[in-house]
C-alpha positions as CSV (number, residue, x, y, z in Angstrom):
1,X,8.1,20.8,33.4
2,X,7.0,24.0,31.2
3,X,4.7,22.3,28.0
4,X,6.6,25.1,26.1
5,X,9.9,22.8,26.0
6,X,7.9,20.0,24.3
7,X,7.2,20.1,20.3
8,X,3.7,19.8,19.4
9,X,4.0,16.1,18.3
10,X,5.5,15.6,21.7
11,X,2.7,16.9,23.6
12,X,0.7,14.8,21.3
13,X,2.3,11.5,22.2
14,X,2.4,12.4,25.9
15,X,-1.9,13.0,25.8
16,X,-2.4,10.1,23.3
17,X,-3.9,6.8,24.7
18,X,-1.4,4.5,22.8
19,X,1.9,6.7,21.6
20,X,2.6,3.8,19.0
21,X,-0.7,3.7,17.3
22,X,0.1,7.6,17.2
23,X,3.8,7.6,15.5
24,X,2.4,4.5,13.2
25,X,-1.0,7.3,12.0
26,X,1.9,9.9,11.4
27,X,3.8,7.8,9.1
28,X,1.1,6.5,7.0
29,X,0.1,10.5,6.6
30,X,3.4,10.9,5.5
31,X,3.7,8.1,3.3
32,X,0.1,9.3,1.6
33,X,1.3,13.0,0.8
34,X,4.9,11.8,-0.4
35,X,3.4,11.4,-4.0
36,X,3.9,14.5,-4.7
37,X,0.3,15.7,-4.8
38,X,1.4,17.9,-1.2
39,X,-2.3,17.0,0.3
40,X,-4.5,15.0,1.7
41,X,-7.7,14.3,-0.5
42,X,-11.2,13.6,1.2
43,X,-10.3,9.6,-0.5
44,X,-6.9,9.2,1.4
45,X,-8.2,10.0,4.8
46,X,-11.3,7.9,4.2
47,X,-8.8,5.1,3.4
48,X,-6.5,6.3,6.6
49,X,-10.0,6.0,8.7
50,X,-10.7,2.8,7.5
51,X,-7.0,1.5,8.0
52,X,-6.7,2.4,11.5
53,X,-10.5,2.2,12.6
54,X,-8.7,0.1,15.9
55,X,-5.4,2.9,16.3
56,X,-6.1,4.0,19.9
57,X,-5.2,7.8,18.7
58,X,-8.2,9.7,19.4
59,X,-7.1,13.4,18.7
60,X,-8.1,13.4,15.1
61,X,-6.0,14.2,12.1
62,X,-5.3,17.6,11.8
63,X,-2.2,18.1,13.4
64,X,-1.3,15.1,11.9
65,X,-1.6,16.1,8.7
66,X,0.4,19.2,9.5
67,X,3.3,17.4,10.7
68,X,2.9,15.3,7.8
69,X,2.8,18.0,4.7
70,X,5.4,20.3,6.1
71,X,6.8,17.5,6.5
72,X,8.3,18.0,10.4
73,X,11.6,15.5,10.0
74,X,12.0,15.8,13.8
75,X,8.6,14.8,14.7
76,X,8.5,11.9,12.1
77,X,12.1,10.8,13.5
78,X,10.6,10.6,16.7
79,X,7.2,8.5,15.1
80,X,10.1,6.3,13.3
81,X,11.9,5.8,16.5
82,X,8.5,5.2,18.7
83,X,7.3,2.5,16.1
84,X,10.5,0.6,15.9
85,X,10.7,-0.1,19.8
86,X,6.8,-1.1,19.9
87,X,6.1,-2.7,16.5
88,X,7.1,-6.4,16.3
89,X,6.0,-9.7,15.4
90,X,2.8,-9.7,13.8
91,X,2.0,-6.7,15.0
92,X,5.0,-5.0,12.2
93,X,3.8,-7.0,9.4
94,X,-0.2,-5.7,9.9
95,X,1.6,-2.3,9.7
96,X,3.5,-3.1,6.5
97,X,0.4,-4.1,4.7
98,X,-1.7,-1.3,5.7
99,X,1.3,0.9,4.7
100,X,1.2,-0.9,0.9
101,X,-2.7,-0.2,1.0
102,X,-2.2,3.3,1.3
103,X,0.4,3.7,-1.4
104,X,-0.8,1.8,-3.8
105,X,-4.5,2.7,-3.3
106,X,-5.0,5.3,-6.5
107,X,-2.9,3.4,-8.9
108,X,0.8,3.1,-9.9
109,X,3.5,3.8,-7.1
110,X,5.1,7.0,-6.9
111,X,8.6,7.4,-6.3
112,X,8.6,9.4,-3.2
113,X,6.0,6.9,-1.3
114,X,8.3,3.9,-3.4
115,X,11.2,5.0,-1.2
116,X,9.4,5.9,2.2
117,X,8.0,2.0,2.0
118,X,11.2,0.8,1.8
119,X,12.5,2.9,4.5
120,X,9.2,1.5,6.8
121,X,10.6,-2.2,5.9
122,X,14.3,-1.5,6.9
123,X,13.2,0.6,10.1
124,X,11.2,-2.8,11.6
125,X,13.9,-5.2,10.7
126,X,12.3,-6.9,7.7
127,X,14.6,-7.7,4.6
128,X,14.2,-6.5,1.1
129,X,13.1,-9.8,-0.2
130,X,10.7,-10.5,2.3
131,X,9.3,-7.2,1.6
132,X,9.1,-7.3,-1.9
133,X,6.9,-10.8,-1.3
134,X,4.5,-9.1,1.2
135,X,4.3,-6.3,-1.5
136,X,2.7,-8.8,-4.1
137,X,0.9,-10.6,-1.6
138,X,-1.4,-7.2,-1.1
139,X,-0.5,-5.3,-4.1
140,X,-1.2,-8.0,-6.7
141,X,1.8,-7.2,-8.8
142,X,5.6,-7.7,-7.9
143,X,7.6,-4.1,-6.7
144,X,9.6,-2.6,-9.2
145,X,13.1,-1.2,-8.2
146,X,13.4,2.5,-7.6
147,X,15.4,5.0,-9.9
148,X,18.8,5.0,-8.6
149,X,19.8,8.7,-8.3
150,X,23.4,7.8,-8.4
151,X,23.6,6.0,-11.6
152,X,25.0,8.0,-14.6
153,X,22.1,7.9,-16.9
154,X,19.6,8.8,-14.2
155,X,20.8,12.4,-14.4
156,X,21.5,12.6,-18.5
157,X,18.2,11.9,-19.0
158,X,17.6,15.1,-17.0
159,X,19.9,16.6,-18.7
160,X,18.5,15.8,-22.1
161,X,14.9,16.7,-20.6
162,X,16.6,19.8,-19.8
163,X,18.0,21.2,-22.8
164,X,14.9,20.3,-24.8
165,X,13.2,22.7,-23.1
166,X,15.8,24.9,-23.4
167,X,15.9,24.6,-27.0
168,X,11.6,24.2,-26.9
169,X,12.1,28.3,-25.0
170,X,14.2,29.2,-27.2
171,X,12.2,28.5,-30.3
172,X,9.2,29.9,-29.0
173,X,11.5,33.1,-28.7
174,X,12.0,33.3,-32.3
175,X,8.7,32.4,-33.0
176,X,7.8,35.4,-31.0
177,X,9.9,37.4,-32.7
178,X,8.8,37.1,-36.4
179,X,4.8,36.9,-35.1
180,X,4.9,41.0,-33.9
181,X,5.9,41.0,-37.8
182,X,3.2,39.5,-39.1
183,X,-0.6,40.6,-39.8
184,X,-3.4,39.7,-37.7
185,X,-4.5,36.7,-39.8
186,X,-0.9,35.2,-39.5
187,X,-1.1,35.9,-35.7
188,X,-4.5,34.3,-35.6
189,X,-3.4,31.4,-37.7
190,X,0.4,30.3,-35.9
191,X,-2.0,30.7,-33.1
192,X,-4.5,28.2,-34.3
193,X,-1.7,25.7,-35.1
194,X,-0.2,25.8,-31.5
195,X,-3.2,25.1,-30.3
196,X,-4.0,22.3,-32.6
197,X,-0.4,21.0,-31.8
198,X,-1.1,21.0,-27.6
199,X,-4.3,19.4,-27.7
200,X,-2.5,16.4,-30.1
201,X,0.2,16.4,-27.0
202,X,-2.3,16.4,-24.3
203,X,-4.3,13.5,-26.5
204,X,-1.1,11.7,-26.9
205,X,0.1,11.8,-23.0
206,X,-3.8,10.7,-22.2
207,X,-3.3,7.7,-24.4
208,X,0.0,6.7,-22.9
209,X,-1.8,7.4,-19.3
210,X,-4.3,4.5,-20.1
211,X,-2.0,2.4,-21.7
212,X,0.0,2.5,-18.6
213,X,-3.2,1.4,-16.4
214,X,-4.5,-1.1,-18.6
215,X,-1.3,-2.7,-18.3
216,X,-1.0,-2.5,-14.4
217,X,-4.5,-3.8,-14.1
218,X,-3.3,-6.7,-16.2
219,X,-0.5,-7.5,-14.5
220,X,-2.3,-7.3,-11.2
221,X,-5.1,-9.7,-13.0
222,X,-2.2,-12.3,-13.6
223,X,-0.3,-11.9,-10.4
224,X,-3.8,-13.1,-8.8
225,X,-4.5,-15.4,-11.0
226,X,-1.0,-17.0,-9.8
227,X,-1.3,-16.8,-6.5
228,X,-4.7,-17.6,-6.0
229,X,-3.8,-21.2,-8.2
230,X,-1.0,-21.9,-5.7
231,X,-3.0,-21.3,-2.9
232,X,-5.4,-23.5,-4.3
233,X,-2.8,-26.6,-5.1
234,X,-1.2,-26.0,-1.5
235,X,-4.4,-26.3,0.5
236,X,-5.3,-29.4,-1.6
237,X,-1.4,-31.1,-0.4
238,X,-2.5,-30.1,2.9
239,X,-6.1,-31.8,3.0
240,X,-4.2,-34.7,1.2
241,X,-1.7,-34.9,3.7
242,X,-3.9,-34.9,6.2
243,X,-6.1,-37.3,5.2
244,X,-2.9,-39.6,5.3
245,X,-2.1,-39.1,8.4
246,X,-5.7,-39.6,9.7
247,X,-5.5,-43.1,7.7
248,X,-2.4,-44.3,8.8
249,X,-3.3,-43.6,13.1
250,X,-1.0,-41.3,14.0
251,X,-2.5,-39.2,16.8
252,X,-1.9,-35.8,17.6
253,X,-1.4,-36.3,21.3
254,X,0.7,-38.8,22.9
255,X,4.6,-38.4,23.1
256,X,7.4,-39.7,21.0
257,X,6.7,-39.6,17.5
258,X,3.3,-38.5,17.8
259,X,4.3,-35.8,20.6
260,X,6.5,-34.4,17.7
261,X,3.5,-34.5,15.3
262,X,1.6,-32.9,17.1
263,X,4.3,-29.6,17.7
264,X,4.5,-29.4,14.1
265,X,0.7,-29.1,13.3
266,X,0.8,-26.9,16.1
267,X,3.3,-24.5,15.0
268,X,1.5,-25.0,11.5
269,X,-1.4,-23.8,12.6
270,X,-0.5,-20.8,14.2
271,X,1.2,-19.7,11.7
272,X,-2.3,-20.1,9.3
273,X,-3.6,-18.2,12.5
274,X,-1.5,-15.6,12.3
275,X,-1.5,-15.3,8.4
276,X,-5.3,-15.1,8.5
277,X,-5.8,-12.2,11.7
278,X,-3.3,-10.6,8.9
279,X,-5.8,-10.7,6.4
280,X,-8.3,-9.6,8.3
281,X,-6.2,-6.7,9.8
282,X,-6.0,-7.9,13.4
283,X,-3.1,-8.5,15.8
284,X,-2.3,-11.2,17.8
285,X,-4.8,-12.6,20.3
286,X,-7.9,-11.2,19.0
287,X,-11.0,-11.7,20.7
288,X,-13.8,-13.6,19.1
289,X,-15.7,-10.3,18.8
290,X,-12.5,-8.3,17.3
291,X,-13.2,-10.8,14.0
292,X,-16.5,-10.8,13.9
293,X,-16.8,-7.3,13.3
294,X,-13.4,-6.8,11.1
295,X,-15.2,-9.6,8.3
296,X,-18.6,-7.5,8.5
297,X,-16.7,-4.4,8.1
298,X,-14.1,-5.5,5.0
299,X,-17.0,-8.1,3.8
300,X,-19.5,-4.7,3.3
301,X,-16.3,-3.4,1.8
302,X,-15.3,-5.5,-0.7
303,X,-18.5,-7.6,-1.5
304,X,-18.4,-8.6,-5.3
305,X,-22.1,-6.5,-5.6
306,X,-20.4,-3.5,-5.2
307,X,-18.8,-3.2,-8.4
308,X,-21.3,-4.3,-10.6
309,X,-21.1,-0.8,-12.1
310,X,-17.3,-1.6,-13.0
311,X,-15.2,-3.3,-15.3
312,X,-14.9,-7.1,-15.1
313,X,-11.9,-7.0,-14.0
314,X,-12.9,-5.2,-11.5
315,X,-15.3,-7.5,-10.2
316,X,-13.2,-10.2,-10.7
317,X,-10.7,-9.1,-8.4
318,X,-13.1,-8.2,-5.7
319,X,-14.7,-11.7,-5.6
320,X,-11.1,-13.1,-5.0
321,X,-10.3,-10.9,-2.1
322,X,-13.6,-11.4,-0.6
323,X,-13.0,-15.0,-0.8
324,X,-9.8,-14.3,0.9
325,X,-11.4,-12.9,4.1
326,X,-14.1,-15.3,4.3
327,X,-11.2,-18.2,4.2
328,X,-9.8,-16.5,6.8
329,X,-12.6,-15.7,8.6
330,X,-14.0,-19.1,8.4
331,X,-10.7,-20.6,10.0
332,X,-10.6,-18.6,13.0
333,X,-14.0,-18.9,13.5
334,X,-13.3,-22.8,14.1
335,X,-10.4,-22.0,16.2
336,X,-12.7,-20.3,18.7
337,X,-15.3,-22.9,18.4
């Protein structure tokens, strides 16, 4: 058959080494240029890189990007349709969290990328609840709901922004008007005054700007503070709990009671598995040598010493998520042993 009857994300899928890793790269392209910025900066692809260092893609990003920033609807219904047959399991949720990382990697969530997560979560099957509870668990702060486009007041405040500057053009008519009347020195002066009055507008949107991230980084701060405190209390009910059992005899092998111990800790502990490969950005049945080298790359990543030129804050919340993948680290570790 001719080449000429495929598209160009066609032909890519056919020559890529793993079509799913392909459709999954195209998404999270498109998912970084929906916030309205139209391109991909130097600091989004170095974040795509490090997101899908193990995607079996190798044809680079260009004509991803292109498909991406037109955007190509047909080729990305095709990506959507690719990753919902192949993406499951653990596999789905890895994907999910690595799509949060890349939309809420410079700061607050823009609408466009708001809406394309949700879309991600409903195409692989996962509800809105259980969404919004894996968005806290790697955004540090719970997801807002979107602006509804079909609700009434959506649109009058449109309206309203709309005749304002309506009214705003329309002033600045008149004002034009009676300035060719006046002298140069008026001219220079109304002139003067406009300017004065931008600069107090641009100094007043600047203002509400960090306002707006201080508050974010605070709310991130207390999110973690939360979780990290549960965490905490849960792991000390589980050493309890198991310290009770160990006291008491029961045995983890055997049959009968104990044989339906055991399947629970079992099951127990392969879901722990699973949550920590999660952390650490791994699928399923990673090798030994898979971790290793996923906690040296995210620990050189997200070592505390790295942002002793930051805020507190800052620091703060690196040492927790470093602690994070060394938990998890540490427990698979002694599952290989």
């Amino acid at each position: 058959m001719a080449s000429s009857r495929f598209t160009p994300f066609e032909r890519l899928l056919l020559s890529s080494r793993n079509e799913a890793d392909t459709a999954a790269l195209l998404l999270l392209a498109w998912l970084a240029m929906s916030d309205g910025q139209g391109t991909l900066s130097d600091r989004k692809r170095a974040l795509l890189d490090d997101l899908t260092g193990d995607f079996r893609h190798d044809h680079g990003y260009q004509l991803i990007v292109d498909l991406a920033s037109a955007p190509d609807f047909v080729a990305l219904q095709l990506a959507a349709e690719v990753l919902q047959r192949y993406y499951r399991g653990p596999r789905r949720e890895t994907f999910l969290r690595q799509a949060i990382h890349v939309a809420t990697h410079e700061g607050a969530l823009a609408a466009g990328q708001h809406h394309v997560l949700r879309f991600l979560a409903d195409l692989l099957g996962v509800a809105p609840e259980t969404f919004e509870v894996l968005f806290r668990d790697v955004a540090g702060y719970p997801l807002a709901a979107p602006e509804d486009p079909s609700a009434a007041h959506y649109w009058r405040s449109r309206e309203s922004a709309g005749h304002q500057d309506s009214s705003q053009q329309d002033r600045h008519g008149a004002h034009g008007e009676n300035s060719r009347e006046r002298t140069a020195g008026e001219e220079s002066d109304a002139k003067g005054s406009r300017e004065r009055h931008r600069k107090e507008q641009r100094d007043r949107q600047r203002e509400h700007a960090k306002e707006e991230r201080e508050n974010t980084r605070r709310r991130r701060w207390r999110w973690r503070r939360e979780e990290t405190g549960q965490r905490e209390r849960a792991d000390d009910g589980q050493r309890s709990d198991e310290g009770k059992r160990r006291r008491e005899g029961f045995s983890h092998e055997g049959f009968s009671h104990e044989g339906a111990h055991a399947k629970g800790h079992a099951t127990g502990s392969n879901e722990k598995a699973q949550r920590a490969l999660a952390v650490l950005g791994l699928m399923e049945n990673a090798q030994k040598s898979e971790i290793k080298r996923a906690y040296r790359r995210l620990a050189q990543k997200y070592h505390p010493d790295r942002y002793h030129a930051q805020s507190q804050e800052a620091m703060v919340t690196a040492s927790l998520r470093f602690q994070r993948i060394k938990n998890a680290y540490d427990y698979l570790m002694r599952q290989h042993a």
